[in-house]
C-alpha positions as a Markdown table, in Angstrom:
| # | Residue | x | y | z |
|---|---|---|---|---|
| 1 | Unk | 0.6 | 5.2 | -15.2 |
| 2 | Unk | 2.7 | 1.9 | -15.7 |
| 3 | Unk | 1.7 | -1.7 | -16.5 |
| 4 | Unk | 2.1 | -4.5 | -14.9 |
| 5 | Unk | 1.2 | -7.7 | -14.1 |
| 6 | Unk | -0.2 | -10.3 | -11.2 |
| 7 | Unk | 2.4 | -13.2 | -10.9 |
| 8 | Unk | -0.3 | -16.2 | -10.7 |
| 9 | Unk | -0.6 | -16.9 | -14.1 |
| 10 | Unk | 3.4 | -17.7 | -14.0 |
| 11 | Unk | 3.5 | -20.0 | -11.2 |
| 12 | Unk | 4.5 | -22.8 | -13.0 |
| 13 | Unk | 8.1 | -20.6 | -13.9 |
| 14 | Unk | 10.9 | -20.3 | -11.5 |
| 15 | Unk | 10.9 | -16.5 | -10.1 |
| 16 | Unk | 14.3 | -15.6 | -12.2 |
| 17 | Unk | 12.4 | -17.5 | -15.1 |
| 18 | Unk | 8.9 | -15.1 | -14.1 |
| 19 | Unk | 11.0 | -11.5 | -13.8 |
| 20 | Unk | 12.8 | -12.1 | -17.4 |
| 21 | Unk | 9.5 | -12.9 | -18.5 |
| 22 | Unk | 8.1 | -9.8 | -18.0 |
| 23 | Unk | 11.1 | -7.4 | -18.5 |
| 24 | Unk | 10.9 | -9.1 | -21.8 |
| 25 | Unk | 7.3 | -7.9 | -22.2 |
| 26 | Unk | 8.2 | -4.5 | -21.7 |
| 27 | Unk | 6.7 | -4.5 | -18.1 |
| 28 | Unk | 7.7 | -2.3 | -15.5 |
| 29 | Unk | 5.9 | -3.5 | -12.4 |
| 30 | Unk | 5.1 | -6.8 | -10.7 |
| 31 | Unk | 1.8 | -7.4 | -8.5 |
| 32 | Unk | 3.4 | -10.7 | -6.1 |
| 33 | Unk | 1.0 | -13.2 | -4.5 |
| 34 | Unk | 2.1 | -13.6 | -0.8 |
| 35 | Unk | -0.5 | -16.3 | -0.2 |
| 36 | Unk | -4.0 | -17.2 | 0.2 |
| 37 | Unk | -6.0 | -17.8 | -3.4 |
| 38 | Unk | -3.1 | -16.5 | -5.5 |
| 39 | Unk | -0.4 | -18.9 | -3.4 |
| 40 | Unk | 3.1 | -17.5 | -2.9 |
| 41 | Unk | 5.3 | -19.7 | -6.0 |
| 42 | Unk | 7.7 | -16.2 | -6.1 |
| 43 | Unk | 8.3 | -15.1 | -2.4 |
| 44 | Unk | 9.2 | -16.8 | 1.1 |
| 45 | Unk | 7.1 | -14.6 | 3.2 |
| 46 | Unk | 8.3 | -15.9 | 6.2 |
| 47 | Unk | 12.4 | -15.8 | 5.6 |
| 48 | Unk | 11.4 | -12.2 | 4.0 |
| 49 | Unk | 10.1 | -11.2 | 7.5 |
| 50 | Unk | 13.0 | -12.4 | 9.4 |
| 51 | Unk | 15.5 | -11.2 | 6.8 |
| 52 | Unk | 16.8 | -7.8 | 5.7 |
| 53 | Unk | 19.4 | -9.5 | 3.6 |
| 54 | Unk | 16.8 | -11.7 | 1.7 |
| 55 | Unk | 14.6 | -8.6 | 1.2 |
| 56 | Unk | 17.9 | -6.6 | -0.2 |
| 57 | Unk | 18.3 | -9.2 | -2.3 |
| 58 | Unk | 14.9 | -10.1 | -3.2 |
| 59 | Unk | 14.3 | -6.1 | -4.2 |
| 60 | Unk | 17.7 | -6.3 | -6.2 |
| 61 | Unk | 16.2 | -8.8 | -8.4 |
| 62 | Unk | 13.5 | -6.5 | -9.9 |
| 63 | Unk | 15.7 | -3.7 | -9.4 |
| 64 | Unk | 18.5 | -5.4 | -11.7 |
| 65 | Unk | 15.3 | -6.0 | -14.4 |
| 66 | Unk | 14.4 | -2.2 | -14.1 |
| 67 | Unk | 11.4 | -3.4 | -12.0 |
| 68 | Unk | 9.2 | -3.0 | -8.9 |
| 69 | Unk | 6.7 | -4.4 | -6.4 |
| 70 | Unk | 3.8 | -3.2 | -6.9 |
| 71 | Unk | 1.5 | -4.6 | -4.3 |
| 72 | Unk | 1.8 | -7.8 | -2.1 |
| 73 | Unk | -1.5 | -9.9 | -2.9 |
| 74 | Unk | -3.4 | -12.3 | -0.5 |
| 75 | Unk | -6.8 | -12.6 | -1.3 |
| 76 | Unk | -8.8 | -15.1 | 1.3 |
| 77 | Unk | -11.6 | -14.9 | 3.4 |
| 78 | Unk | -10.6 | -13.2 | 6.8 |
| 79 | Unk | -14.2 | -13.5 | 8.6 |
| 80 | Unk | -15.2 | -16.9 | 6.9 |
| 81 | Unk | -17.1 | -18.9 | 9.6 |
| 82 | Unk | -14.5 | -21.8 | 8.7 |
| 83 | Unk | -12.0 | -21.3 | 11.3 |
| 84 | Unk | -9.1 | -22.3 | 9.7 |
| 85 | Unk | -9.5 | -20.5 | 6.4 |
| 86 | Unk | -10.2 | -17.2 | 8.5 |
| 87 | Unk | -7.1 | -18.2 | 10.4 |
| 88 | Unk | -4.9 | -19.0 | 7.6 |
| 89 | Unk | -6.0 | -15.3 | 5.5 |
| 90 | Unk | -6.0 | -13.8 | 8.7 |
| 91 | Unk | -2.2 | -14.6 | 8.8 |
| 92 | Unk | -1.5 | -13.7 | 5.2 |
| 93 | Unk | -2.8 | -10.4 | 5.4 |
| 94 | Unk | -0.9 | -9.3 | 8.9 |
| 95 | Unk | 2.3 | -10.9 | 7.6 |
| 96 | Unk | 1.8 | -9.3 | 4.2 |
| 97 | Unk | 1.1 | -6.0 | 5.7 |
| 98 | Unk | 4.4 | -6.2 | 7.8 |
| 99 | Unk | 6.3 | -7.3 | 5.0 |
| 100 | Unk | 5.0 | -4.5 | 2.7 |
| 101 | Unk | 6.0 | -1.9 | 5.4 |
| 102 | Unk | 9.7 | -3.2 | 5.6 |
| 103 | Unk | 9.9 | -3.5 | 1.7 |
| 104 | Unk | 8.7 | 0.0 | 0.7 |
| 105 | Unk | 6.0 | -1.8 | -1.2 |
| 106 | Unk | 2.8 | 0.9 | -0.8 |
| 107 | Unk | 0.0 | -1.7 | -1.3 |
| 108 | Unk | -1.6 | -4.8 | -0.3 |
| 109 | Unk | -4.2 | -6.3 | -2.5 |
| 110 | Unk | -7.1 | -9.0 | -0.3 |
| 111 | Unk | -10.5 | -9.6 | -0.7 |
| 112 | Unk | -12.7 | -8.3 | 2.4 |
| 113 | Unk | -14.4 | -11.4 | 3.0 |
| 114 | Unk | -17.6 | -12.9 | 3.8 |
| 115 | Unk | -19.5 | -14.1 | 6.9 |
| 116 | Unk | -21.6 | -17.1 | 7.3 |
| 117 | Unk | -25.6 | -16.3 | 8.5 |
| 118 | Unk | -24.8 | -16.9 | 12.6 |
| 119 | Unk | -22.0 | -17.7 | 15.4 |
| 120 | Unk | -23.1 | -21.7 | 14.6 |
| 121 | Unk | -22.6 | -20.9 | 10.7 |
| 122 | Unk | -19.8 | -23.2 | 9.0 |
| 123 | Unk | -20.7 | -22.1 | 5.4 |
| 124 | Unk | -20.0 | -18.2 | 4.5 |
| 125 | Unk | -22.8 | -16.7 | 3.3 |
| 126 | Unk | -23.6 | -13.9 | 0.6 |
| 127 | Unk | -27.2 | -12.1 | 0.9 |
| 128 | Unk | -27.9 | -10.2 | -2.3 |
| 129 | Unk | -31.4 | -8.9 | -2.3 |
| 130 | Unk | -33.9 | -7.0 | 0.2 |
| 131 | Unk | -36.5 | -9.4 | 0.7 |
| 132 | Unk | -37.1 | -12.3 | 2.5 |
| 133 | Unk | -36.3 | -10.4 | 5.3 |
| 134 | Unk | -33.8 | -13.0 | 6.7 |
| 135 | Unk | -31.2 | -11.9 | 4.2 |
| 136 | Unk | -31.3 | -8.3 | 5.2 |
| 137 | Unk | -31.2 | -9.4 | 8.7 |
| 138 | Unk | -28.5 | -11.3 | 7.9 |
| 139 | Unk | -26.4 | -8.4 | 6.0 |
| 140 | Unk | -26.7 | -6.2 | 8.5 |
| 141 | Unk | -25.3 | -8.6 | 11.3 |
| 142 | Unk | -22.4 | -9.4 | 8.7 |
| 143 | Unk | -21.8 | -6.1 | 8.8 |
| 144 | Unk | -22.1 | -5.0 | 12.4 |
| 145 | Unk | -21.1 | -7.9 | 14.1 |
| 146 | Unk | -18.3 | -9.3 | 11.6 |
| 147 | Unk | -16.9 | -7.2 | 9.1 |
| 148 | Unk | -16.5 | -3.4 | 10.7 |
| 149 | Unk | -15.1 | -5.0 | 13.6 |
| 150 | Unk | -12.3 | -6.8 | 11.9 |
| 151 | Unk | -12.0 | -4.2 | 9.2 |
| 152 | Unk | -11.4 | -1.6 | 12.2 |
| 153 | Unk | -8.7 | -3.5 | 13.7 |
| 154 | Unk | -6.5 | -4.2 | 10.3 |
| 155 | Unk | -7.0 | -0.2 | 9.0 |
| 156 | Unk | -5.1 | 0.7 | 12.1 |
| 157 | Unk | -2.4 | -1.5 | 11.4 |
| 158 | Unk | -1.7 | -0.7 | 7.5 |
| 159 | Unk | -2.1 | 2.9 | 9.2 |
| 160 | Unk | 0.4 | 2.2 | 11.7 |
| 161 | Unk | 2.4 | 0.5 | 9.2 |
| 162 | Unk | 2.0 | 3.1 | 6.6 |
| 163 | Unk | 0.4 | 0.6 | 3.9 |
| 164 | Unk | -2.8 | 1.2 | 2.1 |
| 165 | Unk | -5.2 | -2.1 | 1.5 |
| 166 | Unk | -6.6 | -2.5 | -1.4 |
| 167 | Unk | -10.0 | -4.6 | -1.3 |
| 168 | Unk | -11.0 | -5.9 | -4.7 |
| 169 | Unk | -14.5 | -5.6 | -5.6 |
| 170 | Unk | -15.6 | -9.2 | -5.9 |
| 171 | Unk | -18.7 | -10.9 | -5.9 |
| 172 | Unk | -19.3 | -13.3 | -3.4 |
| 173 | Unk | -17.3 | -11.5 | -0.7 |
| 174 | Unk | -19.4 | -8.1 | 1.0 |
| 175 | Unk | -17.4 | -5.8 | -0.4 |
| 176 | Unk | -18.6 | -6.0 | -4.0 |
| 177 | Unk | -19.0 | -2.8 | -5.6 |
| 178 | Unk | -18.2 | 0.8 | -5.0 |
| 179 | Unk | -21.0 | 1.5 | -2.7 |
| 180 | Unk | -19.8 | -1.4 | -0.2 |
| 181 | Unk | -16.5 | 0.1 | -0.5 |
| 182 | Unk | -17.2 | 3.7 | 0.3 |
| 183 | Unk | -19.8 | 1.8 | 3.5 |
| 184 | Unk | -16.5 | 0.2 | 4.7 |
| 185 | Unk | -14.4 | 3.3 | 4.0 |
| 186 | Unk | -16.4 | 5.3 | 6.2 |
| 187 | Unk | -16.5 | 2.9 | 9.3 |
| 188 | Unk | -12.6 | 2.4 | 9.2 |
| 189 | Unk | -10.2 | 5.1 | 7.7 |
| 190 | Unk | -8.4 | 6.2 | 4.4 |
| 191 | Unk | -6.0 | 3.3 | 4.5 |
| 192 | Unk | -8.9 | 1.3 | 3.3 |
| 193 | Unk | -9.4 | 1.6 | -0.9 |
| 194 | Unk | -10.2 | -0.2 | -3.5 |
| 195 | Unk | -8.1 | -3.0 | -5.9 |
| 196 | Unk | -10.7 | -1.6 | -8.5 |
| 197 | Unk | -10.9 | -5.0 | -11.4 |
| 198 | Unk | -13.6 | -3.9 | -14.3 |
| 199 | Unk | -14.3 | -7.4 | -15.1 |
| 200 | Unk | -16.2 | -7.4 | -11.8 |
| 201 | Unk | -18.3 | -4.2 | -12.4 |
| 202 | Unk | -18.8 | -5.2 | -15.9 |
| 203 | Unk | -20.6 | -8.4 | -14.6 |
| 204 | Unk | -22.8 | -6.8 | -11.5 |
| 205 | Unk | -23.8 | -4.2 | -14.6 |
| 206 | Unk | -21.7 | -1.5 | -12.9 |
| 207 | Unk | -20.0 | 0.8 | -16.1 |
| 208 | Unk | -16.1 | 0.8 | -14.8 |
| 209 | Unk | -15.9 | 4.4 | -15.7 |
| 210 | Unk | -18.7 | 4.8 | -13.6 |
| 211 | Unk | -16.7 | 2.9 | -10.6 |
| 212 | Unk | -13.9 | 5.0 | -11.4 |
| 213 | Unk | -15.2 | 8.5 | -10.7 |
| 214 | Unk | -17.2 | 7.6 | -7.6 |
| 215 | Unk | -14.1 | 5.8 | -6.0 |
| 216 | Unk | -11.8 | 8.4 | -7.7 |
| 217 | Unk | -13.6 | 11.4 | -6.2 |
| 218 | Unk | -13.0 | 9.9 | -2.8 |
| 219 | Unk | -9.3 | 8.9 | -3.2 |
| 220 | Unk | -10.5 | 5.4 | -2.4 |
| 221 | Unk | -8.5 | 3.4 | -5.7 |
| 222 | Unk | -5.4 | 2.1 | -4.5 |
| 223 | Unk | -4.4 | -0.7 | -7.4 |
| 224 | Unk | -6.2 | -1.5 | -10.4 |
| 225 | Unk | -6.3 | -4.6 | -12.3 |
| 226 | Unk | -6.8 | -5.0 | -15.8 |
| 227 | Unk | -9.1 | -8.0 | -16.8 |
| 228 | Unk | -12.1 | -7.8 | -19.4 |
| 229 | Unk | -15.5 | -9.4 | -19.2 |
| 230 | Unk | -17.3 | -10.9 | -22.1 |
| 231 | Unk | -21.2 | -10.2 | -21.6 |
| 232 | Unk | -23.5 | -13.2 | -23.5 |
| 233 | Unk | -26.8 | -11.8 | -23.8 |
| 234 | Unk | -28.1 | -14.8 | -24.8 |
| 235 | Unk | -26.5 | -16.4 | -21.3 |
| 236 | Unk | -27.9 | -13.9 | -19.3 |
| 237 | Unk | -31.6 | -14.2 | -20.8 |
| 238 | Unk | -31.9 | -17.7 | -19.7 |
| 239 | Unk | -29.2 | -17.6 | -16.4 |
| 240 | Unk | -29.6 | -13.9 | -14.9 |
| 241 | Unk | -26.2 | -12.6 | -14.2 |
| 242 | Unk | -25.8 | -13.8 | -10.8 |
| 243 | Unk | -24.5 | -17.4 | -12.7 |
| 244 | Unk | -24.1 | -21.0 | -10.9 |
| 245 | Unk | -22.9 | -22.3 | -14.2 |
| 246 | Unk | -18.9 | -23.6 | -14.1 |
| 247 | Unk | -16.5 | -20.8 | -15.1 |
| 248 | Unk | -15.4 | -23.7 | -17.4 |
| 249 | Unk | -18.7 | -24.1 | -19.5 |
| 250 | Unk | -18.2 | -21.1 | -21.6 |
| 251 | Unk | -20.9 | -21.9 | -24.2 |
| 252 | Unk | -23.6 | -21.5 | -21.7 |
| 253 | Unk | -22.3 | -19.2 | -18.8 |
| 254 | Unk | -23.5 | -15.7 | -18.8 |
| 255 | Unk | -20.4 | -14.1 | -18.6 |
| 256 | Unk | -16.7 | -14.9 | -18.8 |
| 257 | Unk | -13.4 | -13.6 | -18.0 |
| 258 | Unk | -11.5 | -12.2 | -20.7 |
| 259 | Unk | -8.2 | -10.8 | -21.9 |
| 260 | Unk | -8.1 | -7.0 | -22.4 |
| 261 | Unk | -9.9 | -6.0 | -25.4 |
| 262 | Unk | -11.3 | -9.4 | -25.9 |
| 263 | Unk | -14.6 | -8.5 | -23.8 |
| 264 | Unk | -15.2 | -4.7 | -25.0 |
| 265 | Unk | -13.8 | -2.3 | -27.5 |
| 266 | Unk | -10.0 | -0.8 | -26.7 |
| 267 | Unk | -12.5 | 2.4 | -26.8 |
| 268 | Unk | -13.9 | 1.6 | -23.6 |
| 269 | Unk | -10.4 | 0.8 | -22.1 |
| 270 | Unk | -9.2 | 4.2 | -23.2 |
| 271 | Unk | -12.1 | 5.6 | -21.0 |
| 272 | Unk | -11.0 | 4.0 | -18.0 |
| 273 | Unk | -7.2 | 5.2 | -18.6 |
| 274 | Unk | -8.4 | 8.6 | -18.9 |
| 275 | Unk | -10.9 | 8.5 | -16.2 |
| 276 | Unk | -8.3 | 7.0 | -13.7 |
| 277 | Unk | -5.8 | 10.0 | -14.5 |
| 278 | Unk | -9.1 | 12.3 | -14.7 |
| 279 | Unk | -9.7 | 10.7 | -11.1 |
| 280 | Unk | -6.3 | 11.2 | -9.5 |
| 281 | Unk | -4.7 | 7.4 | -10.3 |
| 282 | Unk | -1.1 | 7.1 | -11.6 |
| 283 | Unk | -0.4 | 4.1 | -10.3 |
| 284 | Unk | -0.3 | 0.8 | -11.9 |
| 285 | Unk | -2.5 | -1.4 | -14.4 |
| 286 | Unk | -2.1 | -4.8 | -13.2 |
| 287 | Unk | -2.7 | -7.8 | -16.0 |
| 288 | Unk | -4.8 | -10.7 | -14.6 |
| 289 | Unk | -5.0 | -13.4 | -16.9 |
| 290 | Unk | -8.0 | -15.6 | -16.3 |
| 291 | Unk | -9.0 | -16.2 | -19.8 |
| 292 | Unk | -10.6 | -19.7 | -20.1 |
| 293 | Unk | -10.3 | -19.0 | -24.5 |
| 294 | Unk | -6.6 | -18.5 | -24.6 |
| 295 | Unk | -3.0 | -19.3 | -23.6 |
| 296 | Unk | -1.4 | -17.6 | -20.8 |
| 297 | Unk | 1.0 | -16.6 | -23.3 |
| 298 | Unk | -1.5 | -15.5 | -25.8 |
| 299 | Unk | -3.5 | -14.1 | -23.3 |
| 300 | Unk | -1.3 | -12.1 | -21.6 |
| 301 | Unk | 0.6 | -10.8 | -24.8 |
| 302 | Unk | -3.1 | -9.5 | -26.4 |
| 303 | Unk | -3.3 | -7.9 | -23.1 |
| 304 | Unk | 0.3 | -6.4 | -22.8 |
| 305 | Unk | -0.4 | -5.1 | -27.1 |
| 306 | Unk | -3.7 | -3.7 | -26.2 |
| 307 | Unk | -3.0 | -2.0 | -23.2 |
| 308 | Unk | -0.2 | -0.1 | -24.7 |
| 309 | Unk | -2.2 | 1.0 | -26.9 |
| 310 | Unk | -4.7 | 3.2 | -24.6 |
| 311 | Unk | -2.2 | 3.7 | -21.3 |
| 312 | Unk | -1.7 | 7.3 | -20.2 |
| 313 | Unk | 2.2 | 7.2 | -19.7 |
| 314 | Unk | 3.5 | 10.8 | -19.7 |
| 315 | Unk | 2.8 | 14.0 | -17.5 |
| 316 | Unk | 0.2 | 16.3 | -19.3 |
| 317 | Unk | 1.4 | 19.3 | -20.5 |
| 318 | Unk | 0.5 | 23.2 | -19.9 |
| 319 | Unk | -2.5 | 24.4 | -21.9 |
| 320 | Unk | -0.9 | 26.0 | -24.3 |
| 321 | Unk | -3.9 | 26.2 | -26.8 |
| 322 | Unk | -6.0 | 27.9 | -23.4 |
């Protein structure tokens, strides 16, 4: 495996400024937002596109740092009943996929969305329990008439383009956990996976290592991201874990985004190394700071420390004591 990072957290740095940055760190790959949520502050999609001398040259500059791409990035709603944000991520994701194909770069990271309740909807809409039965109704037509359809459509073209999507498991959108994943999965083809992110599981009560072999079995995790998730017991007696309050009022939310190790024991980390090897991923650990407690400096150098601590870097070896 090989550590990385998501580019976000250093938009406010030039992109020469945001590669030494992290060849400093001792990083060897770089997750790059190419619009939607995480922006695009280190790539011009569109002269990229129209350019094989700016992508020669954009390459060369993580090349010259001993680094690489390891997935484009353009999380957004793509079914959202709000016609120009499903246009806009829509965009992102086609001209990311496109890009990805002429670059060599294996992966493209989104969200899968989320539809509002009807055709007239202008809000999106996330049903998360059985009963009434207007939410179920409401699933299933999400499903159905929304998200398969579209789904269908884009896993042809990261087939035809020979570029796996990776979905992270987000709550809010309808692909949430691994069971949504593997429900998509099956309606569209193997280009369809998983941007597996523990701090989500860890929040929806889902044990990562858990998430791991279920999607691992199925060769459905195609980028990983390595955020933690504090758990407030206290929080979560009064708020549930489904939490309206601000991410920013830490002293009362339920849960809250964390650097690695900051949320649960490097023990627990070490599981999900070895289950992801265990589980047939040797791709990349991807840092995403979103630490409301800490620097992005400090945050993202406890995760860097930590994280080389548990990570799985060499081949095994023959079982010579077997």
């Amino acid at each position: 495996m090989k550590l990385g990072v998501f580019n976000p957290l250093f938009n406010d740095m030039t992109f020469d400024e945001m590669l030494d940055y992290v060849q400093g760190a001792g990083l060897e790959a770089v997750e790059v937002g190419s619009g939607g949520n995480p922006g695009s502050a280190h790539i011009d999609v569109e002269t990229l596109l129209h350019s094989e001398d700016a992508r020669k040259n954009y390459l060369k500059a993580f090349e010259d740092r001993g680094l690489f791409i390891s997935a484009l990035s353009c999380h957004g709603n793509p079914i959202s009943p709000n016609e120009q944000e499903r246009r806009e991520s829509d965009e992102a994701l086609r001209n990311s996929i496109e890009l990805a194909s002429l670059m060599g770069i294996p992966v493209v990271n989104c969200f899968s969305g989320t539809a509002g309740d009807s055709e007239t909807a202008t809000k999106p809409n996330w049903p998360v329990v059985a009963w009434p039965t207007d939410y179920m109704d409401i699933y299933h037509w999400q499903w159905e008439e929304k998200l398969i359809p579209y789904w269908k459509e884009i896993a042809e073209l990261a087939k035809s383009k020979n570029v796996k999507i990776g979905i992270e498991l987000h709550g809010g959108f309808l692909v949430h956990s691994p069971y949504t994943m593997l429900k998509l999965r099956a309606a569209t083809n193997e280009y369809i996976g998983a941007n597996l992110d523990p701090s989500h599981m860890w929040w929806q009560g889902i044990d990562p290592v858990a998430a791991i072999k279920i999607l691992g079995k199925e060769n459905a995790i195609h980028h990983f991201h390595a955020k933690d998730t504090y758990i407030d017991q206290d929080n979560v007696n009064m708020y549930g874990l489904l939490d309206m309050q601000p991410y920013g009022d830490v002293q009362t939310r339920s849960w809250t985004f964390r650097s690695v190790g900051c949320g649960h024991p490097l023990h627990e980390w070490s599981d999900m190394m070895s289950a992801l090897r265990t589980y047939g991923y040797d791709y990349v650990v991807s840092i995403e700071h979103e630490d409301p407690l800490m620097s992005i400096d400090e945050g993202f150098k406890t995760a860097v420390k930590n994280l080389k601590q548990v990570m799985i870097k060499e081949s095994p070896t023959d079982m010579w004591w077997a």
